[in-house]
N, C-alpha and C positions, 0 to 999 in steps of 0.2 A: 801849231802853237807851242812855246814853248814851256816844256815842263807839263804838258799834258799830253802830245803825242808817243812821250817814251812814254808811257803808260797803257798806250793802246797798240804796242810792237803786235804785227802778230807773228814774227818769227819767236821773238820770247815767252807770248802764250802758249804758241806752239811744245815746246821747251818746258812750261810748267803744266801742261796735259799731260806729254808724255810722263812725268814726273809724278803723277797722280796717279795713271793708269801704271806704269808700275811699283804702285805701292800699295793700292789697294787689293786685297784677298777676299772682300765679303763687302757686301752690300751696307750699309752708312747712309743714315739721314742727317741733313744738316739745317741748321734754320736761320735764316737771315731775318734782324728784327729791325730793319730799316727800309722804307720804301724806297732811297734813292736807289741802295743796293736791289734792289727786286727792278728797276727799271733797268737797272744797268745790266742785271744778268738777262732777262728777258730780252731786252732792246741787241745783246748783242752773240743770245742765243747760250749764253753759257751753260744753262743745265742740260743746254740738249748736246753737248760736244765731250761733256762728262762721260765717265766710263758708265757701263750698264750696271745699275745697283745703287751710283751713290747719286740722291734726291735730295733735291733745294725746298725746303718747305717754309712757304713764304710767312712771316709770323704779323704783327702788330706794330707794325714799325711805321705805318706811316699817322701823323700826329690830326691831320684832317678828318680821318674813318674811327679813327678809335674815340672823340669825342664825341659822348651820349647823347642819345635823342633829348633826353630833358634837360640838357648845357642849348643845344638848336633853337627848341621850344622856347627857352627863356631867354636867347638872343630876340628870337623875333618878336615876342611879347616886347620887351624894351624899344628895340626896335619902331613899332608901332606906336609908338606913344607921342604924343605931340609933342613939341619942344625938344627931342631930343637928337642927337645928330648919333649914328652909332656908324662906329668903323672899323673896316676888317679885312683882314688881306683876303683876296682875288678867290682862293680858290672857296671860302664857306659861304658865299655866294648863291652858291647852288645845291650846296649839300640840304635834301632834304629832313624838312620836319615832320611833325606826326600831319600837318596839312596843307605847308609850303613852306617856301624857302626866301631868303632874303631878297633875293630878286624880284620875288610875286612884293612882298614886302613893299620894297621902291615903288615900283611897278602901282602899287595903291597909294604914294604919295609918302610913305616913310623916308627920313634922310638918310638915306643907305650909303655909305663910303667908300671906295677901296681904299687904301693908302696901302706906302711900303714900306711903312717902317711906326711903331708906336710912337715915334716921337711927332709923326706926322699929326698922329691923335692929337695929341698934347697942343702942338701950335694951333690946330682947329678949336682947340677949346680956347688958347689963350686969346684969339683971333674972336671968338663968339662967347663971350663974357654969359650970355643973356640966354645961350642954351645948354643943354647936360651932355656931353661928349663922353661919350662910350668907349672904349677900345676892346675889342672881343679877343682875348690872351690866351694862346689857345698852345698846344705844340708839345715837345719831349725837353729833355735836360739843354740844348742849343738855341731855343729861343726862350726861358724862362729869363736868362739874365737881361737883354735887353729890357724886357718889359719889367723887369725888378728896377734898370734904372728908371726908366720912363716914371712908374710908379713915385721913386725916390723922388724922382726931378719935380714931380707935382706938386709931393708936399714939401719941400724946401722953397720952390717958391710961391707958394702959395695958391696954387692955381683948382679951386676949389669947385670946379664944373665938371673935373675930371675923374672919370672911373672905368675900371677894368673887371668885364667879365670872365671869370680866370677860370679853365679848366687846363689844365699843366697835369703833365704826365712823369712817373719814371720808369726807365726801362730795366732795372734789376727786380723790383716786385715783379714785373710782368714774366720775368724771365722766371721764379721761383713760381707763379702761377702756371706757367706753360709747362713745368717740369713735374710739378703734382697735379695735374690734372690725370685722369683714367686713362685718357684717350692715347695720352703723349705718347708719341713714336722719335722724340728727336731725339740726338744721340751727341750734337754738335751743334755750337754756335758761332754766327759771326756775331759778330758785337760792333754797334755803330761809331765809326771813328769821332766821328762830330762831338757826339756824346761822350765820349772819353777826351775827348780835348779839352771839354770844358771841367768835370765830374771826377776824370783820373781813372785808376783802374782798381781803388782798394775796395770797395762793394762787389767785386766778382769774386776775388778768389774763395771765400767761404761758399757761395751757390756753386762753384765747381766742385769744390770738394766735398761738400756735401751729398749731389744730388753723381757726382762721377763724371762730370761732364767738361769734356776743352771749352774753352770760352777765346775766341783769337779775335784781337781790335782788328777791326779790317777796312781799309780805306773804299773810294767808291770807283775806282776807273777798273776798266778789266783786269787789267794784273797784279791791281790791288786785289782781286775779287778771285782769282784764280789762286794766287798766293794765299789766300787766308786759308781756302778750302784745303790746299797741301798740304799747313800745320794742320791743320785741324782732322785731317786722314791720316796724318803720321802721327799724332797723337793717339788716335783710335786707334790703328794698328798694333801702335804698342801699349796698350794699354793703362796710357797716360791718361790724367784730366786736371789741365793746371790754367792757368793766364798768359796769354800771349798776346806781345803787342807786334803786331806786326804792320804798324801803323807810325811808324817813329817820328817819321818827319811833320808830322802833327800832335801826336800824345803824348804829354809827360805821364808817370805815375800819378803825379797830384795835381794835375787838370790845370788847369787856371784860378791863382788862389782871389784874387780881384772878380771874377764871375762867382765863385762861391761865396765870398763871402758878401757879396748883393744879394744872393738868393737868401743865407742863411740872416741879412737884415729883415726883406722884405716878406718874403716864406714863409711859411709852415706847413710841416708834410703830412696830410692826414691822409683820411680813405677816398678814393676815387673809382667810380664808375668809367666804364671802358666801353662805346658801344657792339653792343653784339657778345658782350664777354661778362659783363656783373662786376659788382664791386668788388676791387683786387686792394687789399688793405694796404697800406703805407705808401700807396702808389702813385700821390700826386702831391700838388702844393695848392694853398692857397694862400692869402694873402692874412698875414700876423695880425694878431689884437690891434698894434700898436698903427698899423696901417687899416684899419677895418672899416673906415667909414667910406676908404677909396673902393670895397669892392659894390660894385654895380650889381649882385645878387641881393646885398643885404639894403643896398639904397633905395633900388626897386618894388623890395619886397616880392621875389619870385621865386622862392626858396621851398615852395609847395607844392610846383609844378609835377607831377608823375606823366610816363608814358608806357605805351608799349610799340615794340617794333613791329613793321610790317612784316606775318605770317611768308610772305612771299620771299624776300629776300632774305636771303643766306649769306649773308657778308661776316654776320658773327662767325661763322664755318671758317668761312677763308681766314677772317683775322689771325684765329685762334693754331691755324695751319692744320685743320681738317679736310679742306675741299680746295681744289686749285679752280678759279676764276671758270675757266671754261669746261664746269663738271657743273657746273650750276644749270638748267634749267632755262632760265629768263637770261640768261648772259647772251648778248648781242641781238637779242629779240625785243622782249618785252623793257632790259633794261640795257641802256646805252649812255654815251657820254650827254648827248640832248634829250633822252627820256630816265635819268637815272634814278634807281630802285632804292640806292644805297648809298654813301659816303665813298665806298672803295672805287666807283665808278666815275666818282665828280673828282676828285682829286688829283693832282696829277703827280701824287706820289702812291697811287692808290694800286693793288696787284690787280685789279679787273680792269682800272686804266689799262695799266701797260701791257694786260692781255689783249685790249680790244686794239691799243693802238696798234702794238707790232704784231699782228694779226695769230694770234694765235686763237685763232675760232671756234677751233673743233677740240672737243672730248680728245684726252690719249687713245690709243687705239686698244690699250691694256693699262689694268692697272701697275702700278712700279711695284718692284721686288718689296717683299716684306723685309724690315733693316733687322739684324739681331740686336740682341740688347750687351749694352757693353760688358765688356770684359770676359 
């Protein structure tokens, strides 16, 4: 195909390994906070082709896993209620709640939906005047805008059956969360091209400078993914830690000003819950005063709901780039894509997905080198 095969050369992969391998001198962890990228490295074996020392620590990037058991809970509370039609892309579905999932939901006579697109919502409402249609807005900086228009579109014309359960994420809190945390070992980031398409790149340079750390936009085919990793080791090497876009053909500096400024209509960015991670402060959106009677939390009245997560699963691990998928326990046993434990497991941007898909079954045989800390 054209314009995505030159991105899977592998004589040019070839080409940016060697390139890697001679420039690295010491061991380097890096962190990828996008699921696409975590499918793409896995699915096409990238961390394993890397030199010995430098480690892909999969972060919170995909937007399915990281929303809380109590966002689930109060899906499928709504869900259940008579009269109303709730709709939601493909893959939350399955993601389990503190005691089912949307499926079991349908499955007991709830109008459970996929659609593919929020606007899809929106005609079903316009279409059923006489029930309350739901849209479950869920995702990072790349799907916030559409559903800000959908939103928009509602109240302009008047379509007053319609509401969105919004749990919207962003990924520089998280990323300032990941870097003061005790645990933290990352020393490098890719940073999600998508999200910078939309968002820009002015919210990063102070978290690198700050916290010492390369931050490189990075696209998602492999030599996007190999590339990013090169700045991002010649940064470390030298003792750099700056902004790099190394995503051009997609990212300006100042994002998309038309997607911004629908977020910054319909938005407001307060504290957000992460599943498996806790509340990370300024880290999501929800939906403005001026928009409030469209969100489906406050219309429902489910804004009391508490949980807790299953003692079993360790997906919070993985999110937070603790545990790699198949260090876990119940990974391909107890919890699997048709019995799953977790969110990271149903989603198919999820790192226990793409471990179980492209089989990576088994425990490392050792743990990876301990990275030093920079500079």
């Amino acid at each position: 195909m054209k314009y995505l095969e030159e991105f899977r050369d592998p004589a040019l992969a070839r080409g940016l390994l060697d390139d890697i391998r001679a420039t690295v001198t010491r061991p380097w962890a890096l962190m990828e906070v996008c699921g696409g990228q975590t499918h793409t490295i896995i699915r096409h074996g990238i961390d394993q082709l890397l030199p010995e020392g430098v480690e892909l620590i999969h972060g919170p990037g995909c937007p399915v896993c990281v929303t809380p058991l109590e966002v689930i809970d109060k899906a499928l509370e709504i869900a259940s209620r008579p009269g109303v039609v709730f709709c939601s892309f493909g893959d939350m579905l399955r993601v389990p709640g503190s005691d089912r999932d949307l499926f079991r939901v349908r499955g007991e006579g709830g109008d459970v939906r996929v659609v593919y697109s929020p606007l899809d919502a929106l005609r079903i409402a316009r279409e059923n005047p006489d029930k309350e249609v739901v849209f479950f807005g869920i995702g990072f900086e790349t799907t916030a805008p559409p559903n800000a228009m959908t939103v928009h579109q509602a109240r302009k014309h008047g379509i007053r059956n319609f509401s969105m359960l919004v749990s919207h994420v962003r990924v520089p809190p998280a990323i300032e969360a990941v870097m003061t945390s005790p645990d933290c070992r990352v020393q490098g980031f890719l940073a999600a091209g998508h999200v910078c398409s939309v968002m820009g790149t002015a919210e990063y340079p102070d978290l690198a400078e700050r916290h010492r750390v390369p931050i490189v936009v990075t696209g998602f085919e492999p030599l996007d993914i190999l590339e990013g990793i090169r700045r991002t080791v010649r940064q470390l090497e030298r003792g750099e830690a700056s902004v790099d876009n190394a995503y051009p053909r997609a990212v300006r500096p100042e994002g998309n000003p038309a997607a911004r400024a629908m977020l910054e209509d319909v938005f407001e960015v307060t504290d957000r819950a992460w599943r498996g991670i806790g509340v990370i402060p300024l880290s999501g959106w929800r939906l403005s005063e001026r928009y409030r009677d469209q969100d489906a939390e406050h219309r429902f009245s489910v804004d009391g709901i508490t949980t807790k997560e299953p003692a079993e699963c360790r997906s919070g691990e993985i999110l937070q780039g603790l545990l790699k998928p198949n260090e876990c326990a119940a990974f391909g046993t107890r919890c699997t894509p048709r019995t799953p434990l977790g969110a990271t497991m149903v989603s198919s941007e999820g790192a226990c997905a793409a471990y179980y898909l492209y089989r990576r079954l088994g425990a490392p045989a050792a743990a990876p080198l301990e990275a030093n800390p920079v500079g």
